[in-house]
N, C-alpha and C positions, 0 to 999 in steps of 0.2 A: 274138650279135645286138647291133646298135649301139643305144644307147638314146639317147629322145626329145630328151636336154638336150641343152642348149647353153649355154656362157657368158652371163650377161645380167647387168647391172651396173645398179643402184638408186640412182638421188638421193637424200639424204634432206634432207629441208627442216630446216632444223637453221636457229635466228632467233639472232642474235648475244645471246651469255650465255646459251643456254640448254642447261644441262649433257646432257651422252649417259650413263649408265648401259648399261656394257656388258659382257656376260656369254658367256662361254662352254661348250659341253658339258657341258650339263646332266642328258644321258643320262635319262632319266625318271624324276628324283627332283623332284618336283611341291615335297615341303616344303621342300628345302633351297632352290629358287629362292623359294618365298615368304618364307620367315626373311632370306634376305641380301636380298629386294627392301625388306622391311622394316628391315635394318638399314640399308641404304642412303639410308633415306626416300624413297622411290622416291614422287614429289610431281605435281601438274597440270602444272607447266611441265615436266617432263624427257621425253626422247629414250632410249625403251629399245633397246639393239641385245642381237640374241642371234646368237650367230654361229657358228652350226651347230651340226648333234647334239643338235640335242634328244631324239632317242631310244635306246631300246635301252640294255642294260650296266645300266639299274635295273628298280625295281620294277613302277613307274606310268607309263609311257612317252604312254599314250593319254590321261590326264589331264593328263599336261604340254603336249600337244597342244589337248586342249582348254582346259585355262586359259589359252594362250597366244593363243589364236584367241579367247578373252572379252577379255582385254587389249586386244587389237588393233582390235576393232570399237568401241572405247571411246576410247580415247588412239592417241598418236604410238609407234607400236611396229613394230620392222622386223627379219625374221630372215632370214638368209643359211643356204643348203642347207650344212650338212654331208656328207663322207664316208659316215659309217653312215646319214645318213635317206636317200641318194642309194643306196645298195646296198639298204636296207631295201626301197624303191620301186621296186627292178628287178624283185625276186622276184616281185610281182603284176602286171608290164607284159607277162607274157607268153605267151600264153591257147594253147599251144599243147602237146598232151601230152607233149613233154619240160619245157617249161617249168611245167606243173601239176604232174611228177613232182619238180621239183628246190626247187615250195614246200614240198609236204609231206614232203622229206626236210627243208627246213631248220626247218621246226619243228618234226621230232627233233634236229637239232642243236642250237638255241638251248636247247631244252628242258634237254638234258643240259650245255651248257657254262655257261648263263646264266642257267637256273633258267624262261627265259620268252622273249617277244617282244612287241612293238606288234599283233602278229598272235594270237596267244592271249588277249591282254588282248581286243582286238574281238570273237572268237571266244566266251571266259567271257560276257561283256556279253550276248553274245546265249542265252546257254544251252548253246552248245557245247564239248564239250570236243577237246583238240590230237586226241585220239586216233579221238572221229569221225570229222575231216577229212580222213582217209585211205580210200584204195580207191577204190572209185566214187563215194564218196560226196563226194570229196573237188573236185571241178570245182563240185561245186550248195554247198557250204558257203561256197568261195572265192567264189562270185559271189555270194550272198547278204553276207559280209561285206562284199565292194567296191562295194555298192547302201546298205547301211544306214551305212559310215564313208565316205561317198562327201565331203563336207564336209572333214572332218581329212585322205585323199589329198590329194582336191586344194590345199589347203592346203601339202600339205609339199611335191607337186610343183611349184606356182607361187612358191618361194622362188627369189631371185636367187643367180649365185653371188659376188657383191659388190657390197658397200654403199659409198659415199662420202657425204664430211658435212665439208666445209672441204677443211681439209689431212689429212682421215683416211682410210685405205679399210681396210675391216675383209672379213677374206677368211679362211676356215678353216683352208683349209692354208697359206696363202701364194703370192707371187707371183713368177716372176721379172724381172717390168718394170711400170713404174709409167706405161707406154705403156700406155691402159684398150682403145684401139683396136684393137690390135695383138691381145687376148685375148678382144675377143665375137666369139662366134659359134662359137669351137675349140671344143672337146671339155673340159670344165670339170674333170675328171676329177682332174688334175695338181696344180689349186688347189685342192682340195678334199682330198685326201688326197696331202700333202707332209713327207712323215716328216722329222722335225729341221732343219727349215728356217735355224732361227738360225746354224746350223756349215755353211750352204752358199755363204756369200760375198757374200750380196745387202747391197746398202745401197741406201738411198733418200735423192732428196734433196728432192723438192717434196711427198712425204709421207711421213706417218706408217704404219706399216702393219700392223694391230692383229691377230691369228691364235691361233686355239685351236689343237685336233685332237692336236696335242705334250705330253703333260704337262711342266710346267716341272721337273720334281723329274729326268728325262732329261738335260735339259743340264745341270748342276749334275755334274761327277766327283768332286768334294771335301765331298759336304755331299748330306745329303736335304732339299729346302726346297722345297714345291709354291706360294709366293708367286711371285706374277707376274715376268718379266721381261721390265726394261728396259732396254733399247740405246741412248742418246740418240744415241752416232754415227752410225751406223746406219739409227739413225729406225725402230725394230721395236720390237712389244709384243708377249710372247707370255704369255699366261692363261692355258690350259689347267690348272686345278689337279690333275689326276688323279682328276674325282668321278668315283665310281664304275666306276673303274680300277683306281685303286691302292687299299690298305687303308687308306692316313693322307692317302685325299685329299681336296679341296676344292672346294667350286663358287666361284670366284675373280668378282670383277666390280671395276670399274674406271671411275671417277667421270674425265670429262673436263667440266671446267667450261666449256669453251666451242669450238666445232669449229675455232676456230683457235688454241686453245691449245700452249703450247711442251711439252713429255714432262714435264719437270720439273715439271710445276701438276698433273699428276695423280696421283689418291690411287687406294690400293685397300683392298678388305674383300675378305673369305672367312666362307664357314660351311661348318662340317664336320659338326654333331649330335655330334660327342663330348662325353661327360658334363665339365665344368670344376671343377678344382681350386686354390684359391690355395695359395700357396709359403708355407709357416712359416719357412723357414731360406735363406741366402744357401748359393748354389752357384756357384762361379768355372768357367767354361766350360770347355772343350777340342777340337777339331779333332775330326774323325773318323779314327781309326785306319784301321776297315775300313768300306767303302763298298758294299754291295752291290745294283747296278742288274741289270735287268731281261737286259740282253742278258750277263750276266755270274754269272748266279744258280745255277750248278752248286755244291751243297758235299759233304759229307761229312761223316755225323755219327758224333764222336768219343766223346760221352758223355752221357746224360740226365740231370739234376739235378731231378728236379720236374716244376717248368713252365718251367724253361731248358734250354737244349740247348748245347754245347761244339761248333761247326762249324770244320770248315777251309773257305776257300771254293777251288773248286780250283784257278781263271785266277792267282789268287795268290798260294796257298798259305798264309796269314794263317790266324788261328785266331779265332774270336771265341765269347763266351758270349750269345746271345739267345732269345728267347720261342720255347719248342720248338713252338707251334701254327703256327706260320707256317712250317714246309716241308710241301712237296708234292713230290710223284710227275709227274713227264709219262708220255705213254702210252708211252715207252721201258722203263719203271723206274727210271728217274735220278732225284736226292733233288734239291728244287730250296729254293731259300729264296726270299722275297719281301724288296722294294724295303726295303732298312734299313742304315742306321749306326749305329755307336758312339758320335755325337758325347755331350758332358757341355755343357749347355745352360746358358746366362751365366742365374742366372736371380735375381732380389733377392726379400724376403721381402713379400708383397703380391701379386706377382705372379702373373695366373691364365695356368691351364697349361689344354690342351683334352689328355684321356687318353686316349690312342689302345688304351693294354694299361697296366692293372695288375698286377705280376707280383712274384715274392719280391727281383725282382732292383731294384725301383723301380717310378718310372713313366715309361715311355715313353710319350712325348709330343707339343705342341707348344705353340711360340712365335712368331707373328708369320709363322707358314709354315715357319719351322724346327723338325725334326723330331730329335729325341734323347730323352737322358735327365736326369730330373730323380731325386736318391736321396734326397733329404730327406724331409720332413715333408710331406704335402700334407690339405687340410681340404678336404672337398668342399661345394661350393656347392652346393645346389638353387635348383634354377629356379622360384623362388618367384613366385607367380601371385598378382593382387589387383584383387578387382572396378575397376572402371571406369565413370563413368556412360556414360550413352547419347553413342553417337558425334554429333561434331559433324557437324552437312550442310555445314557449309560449307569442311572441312578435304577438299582431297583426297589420302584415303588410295589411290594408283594401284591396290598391290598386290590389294586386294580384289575381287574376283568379282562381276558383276551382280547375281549370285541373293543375294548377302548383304548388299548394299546396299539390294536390292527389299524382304528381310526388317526391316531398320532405319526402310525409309522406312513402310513400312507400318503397323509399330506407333507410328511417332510421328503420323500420320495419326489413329491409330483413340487417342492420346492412352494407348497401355498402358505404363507405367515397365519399364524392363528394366537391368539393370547387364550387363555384358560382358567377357569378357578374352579375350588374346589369348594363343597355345600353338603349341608344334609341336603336330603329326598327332597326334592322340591315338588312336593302335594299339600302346601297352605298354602292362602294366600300372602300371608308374610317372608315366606321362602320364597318366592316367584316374585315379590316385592323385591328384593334385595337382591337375587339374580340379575333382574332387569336394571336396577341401578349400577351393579358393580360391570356389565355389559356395556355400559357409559355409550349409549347414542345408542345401540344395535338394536336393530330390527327384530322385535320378539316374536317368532312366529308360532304358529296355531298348526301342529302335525297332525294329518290325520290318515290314518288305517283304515281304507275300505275294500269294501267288496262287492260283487253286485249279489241277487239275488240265488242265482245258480253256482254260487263261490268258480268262477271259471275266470274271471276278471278280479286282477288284485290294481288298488289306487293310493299315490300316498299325496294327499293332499298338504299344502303349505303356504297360509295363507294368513294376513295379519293377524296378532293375535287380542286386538279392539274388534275386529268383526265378526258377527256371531253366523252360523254355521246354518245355513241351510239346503236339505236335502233337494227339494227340487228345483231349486236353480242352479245348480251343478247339475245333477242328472239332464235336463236340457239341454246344456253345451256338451256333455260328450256323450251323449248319445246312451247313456246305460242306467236305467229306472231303479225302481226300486233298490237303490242303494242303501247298504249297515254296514254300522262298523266290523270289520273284519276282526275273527278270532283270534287269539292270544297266538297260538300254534302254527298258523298261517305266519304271523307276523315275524316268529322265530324262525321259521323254515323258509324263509324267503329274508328276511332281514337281520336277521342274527339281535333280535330286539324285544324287548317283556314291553308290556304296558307301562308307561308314564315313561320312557327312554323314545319315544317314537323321534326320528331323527333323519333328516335327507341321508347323512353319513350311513346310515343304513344301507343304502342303495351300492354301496361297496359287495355287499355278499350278494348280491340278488344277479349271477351271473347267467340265468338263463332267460333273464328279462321278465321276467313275470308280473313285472310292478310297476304299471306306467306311473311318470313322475305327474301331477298337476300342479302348475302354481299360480295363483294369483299376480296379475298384474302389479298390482298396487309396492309387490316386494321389490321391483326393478328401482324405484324411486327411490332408497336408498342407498348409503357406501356400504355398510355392514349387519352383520345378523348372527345372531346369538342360536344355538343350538345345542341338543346332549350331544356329547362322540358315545353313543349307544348305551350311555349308561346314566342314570337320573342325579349321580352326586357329583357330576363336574359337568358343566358347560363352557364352552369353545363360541371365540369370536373370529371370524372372517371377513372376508371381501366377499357381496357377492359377486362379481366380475372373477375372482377364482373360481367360485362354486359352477359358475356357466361356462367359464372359458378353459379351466382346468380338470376340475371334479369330474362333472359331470361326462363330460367326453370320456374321459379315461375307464372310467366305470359303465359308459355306454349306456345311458339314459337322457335322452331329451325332452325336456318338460314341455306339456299342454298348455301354452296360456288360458287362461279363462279369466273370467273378469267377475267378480263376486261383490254384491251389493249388501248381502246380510235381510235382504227383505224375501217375502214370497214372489 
């Protein structure tokens, strides 16, 4: 069946000096775009471009949607259709029973290849799971889905498939003419998924021509380095850091201070989330011996050592010693290895290293987008966190979300003191480790999103977060059985809140009452308490004597004492 797109090409109002912040393939890793938005200073004057793939191949796919869609209705933000959102959105284009049989086959596939989809995520959110959606059942769940994420479709359908902005056009797969005429209206297909573009001959001369979709660590034969590349002859940038592709990849983004800037004025950053280590000891580099990419990853294992393994790789017969968890099987039986060199990385002492695998043989690594090894000494850094007063109004921080803004403005409004900091996603335990310390004394509590059995009664429970949760001695004190955690979608439509942000501060949008407060006793016993303001990468410190004496009136919610023992 032919699908609906067509080529269509996007202006973007770009005012001289005013930098583009541009990102690629984000695949639905929601934190890592927010940590490099933040490392970027991503500020009120700037020009964010995301240029395609926002979904699919991570965890959060449907929250990278939606905080992309908060961005956008706020600031200058423009995202170009991807390949995978473009395949993603055919599956549901086509209401006819082969085409309802080949969605709920592909969500056994994604299921099994990629742990998930943008389609299961919408699906959990509403209470369903992949495996209802099947049978008969499976036409009334897909249209139910495509009526409540009706919003986030249309969204990924109405992206262009190229942005321009001076002398730049930014296109996912790539082009081959920089004639814009000659390619609306065809079949967008080509630019949008255009495998290795860089080694196919194009050069540009009246622009720039900026393309994910390729990991960059691909073009690279001598070297694993997922840092961006640049072509100044050329006139090509290609970004694609390999996030959530490869194992040592990155979400790559790329500061153009001004759209008629020359190639050489532009800087980049990456964020990967691997833990960081500085160098104790000086290491004199080396080349990579053996190099082993993706289209070349057949080996042969010679010998187990541990957690190293002795491969030959087979296209070239090479031997090499590396991290034995990284082969795999394909469904033939053939032993495969993943994307790695040998290289010995130039590295001085001071210098931090992002550690991809710590293993007996060193640390595999990286440096500046180069990927090797470091054998020295390495001290690990943590990611040490430290209150912060109340955010300034007048600083615009872009990266942050309405709903946590709303939370900031309000308590300075209602005059309640709060300190703050800022964190990846706190879903380890080492993340919620270091939250709780840099909260210095505050009361960490345990949110929780209920419902009863007949979704007619919504509950937000907040209760120490040492004591463990049980169902029927709550349902005893207020009166209402069979209690579960309440849906994803409920939780947004009353709380303005995703999963793992669950937060009293919530209780701000829930203006037609629908969400009785419950809290545990035991919270009164302290001065203060730590919480998200609606969103999982910053937590806020309080009084709770504001939360009771200020907040909560204001917002017109009175909490249920209950007294919770953690036993049956």
């Amino acid at each position: 069946m032919a699908h609906r797109i067509k080529t269509t090409i996007q202006e973007i109002a770009a005012k001289p000096g005013q930098r583009l912040l541009v990102i690629s393939d984000v695949h639905g890793h929601p934190d890592r775009l927010i940590q490099l938005l933040r490392q970027m200073d991503y500020g009120g004057e700037d020009i964010l471009v995301l240029v395609g793939d926002l979904i699919e191949k991570g965890p959060e796919s449907l929250r990278v949607v939606q905080y992309v869609m908060d961005l956008a209705r706020r600031h200058p933000v423009y995202v170009s259709m991807g390949n995978v959102d473009l395949w993603r959105l055919l599956k549901v284009d086509d209401d006819s029973p082969e085409g309802l049989e080949d969605w709920a086959g592909y969500l056994n596939w994604t299921k099994r290849v990629w742990g998930g989809s943008i389609f299961h995520e919408m699906l959990a959110d509403m209470g369903i799971s992949a495996k209802q959606a099947a049978g008969e059942k499976a036409a009334c769940y897909r249209s139910r889905m495509l009526e409540q994420f009706h919003e986030e479709l249309e969204f990924l359908w109405s992206r262009p498939t190229i942005l321009t902005a001076g002398k730049y056009l930014f296109v996912h797969g790539g082009i081959p003419t920089e004639d814009l005429r000659a390619l609306e209206g065809t079949d967008p297909t080509p630019y949008l998924k255009n495998d290795n573009f860089l080694n196919q001959g194009y050069a540009f001369r009246e622009h720039i021509v900026v393309t994910g979709h390729w990991p960059t660590c691909l073009y690279r034969t001598d070297r694993e380095d997922v840092s961006p590349v640049f072509d100044s002859e050329r006139q090509i940038l290609c970004i694609d850091g390999g996030n959530g592709l490869k194992r040592s990849g990155q979400l790559n983004g790329i500061i153009i201070p001004d759209c008629q800037a020359k190639i050489d004025q532009i800087s980049w950053m990456g964020y990967d989330g691997f833990p960081v280590v500085e160098a104790l000891e000086r290491q004199k580099g080396r080349a990579a011996a053996v190099h082993v990419q993706y289209f070349e990853s057949l080996v042969e294992l010679l010998e187990q050592k541990g957690d190293m393994a002795l491969l030959r790789q087979v296209s070239t017969g090479k031997t090499f010693e590396a991290p034995a968890e990284w082969t795999y099987y394909d469904g033939e039986g053939r032993l495969h290895y993943n994307d790695y060199a040998d290289t010995l990385l130039d590295v001085e002492p001071g210098e931090r290293l992002s550690v991809i695998l710590q293993t007996s043989g060193g640390y595999y690594c990286k440096k500046d987008g180069l990927i090797g090894w470091y054998k020295g000494t390495g001290q690990p850094l943590d990611r040490k966190l430290t209150l912060r007063p109340e955010l300034d109004p007048g600083r615009r921080e872009c990266h942050r979300r309405e709903r946590e803004l709303a939370v900031y403005d309000l308590l300075r409004k209602l005059g309640i003191e709060y300190q703050r900091i800022d964190h990846v996603q706190a879903d380890t335990m080492e993340a919620c480790q270091a939250v709780e310390q840099a909260l210095a004394g505050a009361l960490i509590c345990k949110n929780l999103f209920l419902r009863n059995r007949q979704r007619t009664r919504f509950y937000l429970l907040m209760m120490p977060g040492d004591k463990v949760f049980k169902t029927r001695e709550l349902s005893a004190q207020i009166g209402s059985s069979r209690l579960s955690f309440g849906e994803a979608v409920h939780m947004e439509k009353y709380l303005h809140i995703s999963p793992g942000s669950v937060s009293v501060m919530g209780l701000m949008h829930d203006t037609d009452h629908q969400v009785q407060l419950l809290m545990d006793r035991d919270i009164l016993q302290g001065e203060y308490f730590g919480c998200h303001p609606c969103v999982n990468t910053s937590s806020i410190r309080l009084r709770i004597k504001d939360l009771l004496e200020k907040f909560l009136p204001v917002v017109g919610h009175a909490p249920m004492y209950v007294e919770l023992t953690g036993t049956d």
